[in-house]
C-alpha positions in Angstrom: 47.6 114.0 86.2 46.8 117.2 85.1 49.2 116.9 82.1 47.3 114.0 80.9 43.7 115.4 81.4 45.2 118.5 79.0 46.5 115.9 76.6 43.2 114.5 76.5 41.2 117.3 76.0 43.5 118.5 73.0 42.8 114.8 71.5 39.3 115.7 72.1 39.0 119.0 71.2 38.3 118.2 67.0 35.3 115.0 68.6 31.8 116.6 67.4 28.3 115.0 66.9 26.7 114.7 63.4 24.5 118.0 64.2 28.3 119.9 64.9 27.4 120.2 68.6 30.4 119.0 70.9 30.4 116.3 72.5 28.7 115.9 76.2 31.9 114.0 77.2 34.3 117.2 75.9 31.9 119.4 77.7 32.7 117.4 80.8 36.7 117.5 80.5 36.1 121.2 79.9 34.5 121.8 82.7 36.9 119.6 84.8 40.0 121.6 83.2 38.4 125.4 84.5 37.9 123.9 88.0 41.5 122.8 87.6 42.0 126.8 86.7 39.8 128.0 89.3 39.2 125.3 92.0 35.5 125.7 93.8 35.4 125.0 97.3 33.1 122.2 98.1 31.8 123.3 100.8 30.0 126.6 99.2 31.0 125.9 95.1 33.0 129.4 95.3 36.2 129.8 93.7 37.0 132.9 96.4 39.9 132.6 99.4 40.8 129.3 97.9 44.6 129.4 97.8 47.1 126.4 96.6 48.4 123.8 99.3 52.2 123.9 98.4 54.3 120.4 99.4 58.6 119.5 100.2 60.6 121.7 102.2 59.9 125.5 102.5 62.0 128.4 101.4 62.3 131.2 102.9 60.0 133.1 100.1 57.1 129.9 101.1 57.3 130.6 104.7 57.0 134.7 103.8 54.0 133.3 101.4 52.1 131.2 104.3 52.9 134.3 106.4 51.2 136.4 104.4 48.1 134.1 103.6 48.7 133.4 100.1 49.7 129.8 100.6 49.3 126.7 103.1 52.3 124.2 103.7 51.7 121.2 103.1 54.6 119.5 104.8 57.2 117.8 103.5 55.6 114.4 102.4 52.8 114.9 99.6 49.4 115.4 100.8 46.0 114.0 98.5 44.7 117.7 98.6 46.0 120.5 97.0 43.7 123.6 97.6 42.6 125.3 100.7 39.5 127.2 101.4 40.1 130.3 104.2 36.4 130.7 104.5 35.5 127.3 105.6 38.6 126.3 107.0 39.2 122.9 104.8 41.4 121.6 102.3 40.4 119.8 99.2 41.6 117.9 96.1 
């Protein structure tokens, strides 16, 4: 999904209004790229202690990276969420 949204926001980079302004709907897949970039928690709209949710069978180096706090497994089976928020204690899309 996220390859697509990128292939549309290249196709919609060069899309401007007679006055040269972008376009609202540009403006809209930008923003939705940077929270791709830098997810906000929903919860309190801050991109801080959000860290990924990461999916399939854990390595060694992913269980030393949950240890540590710098990722949550997921489990094996892919989840609908793919962030998680320390401060609030929820995971997110």
């Amino acid at each position: 999904m996220k390859c697509m949204l990128v292939i549309l926001f290249i196709s919609l980079l060069s899309c401007t209004t007679e006055s040269n302004k972008v376009d609202p709907q540009v403006e809209a897949l930008n923003d939705l790229i940077n929270d791709l970039k830098d997810p906000k928690c929903p919860n309190g709209n801050h991109t801080d202690s959000i860290i990924p949710i990461e999916y399939g069978f854990p390595s060694e180096e992913m269980f030393a990276a949950s240890d540590s706090g710098k990722i949550v497994l997921g489990g094996c089976e892919l989840g609908e969420n793919n962030h998680y928020c320390l401060k609030h204690d929820l995971s997110f899309p």
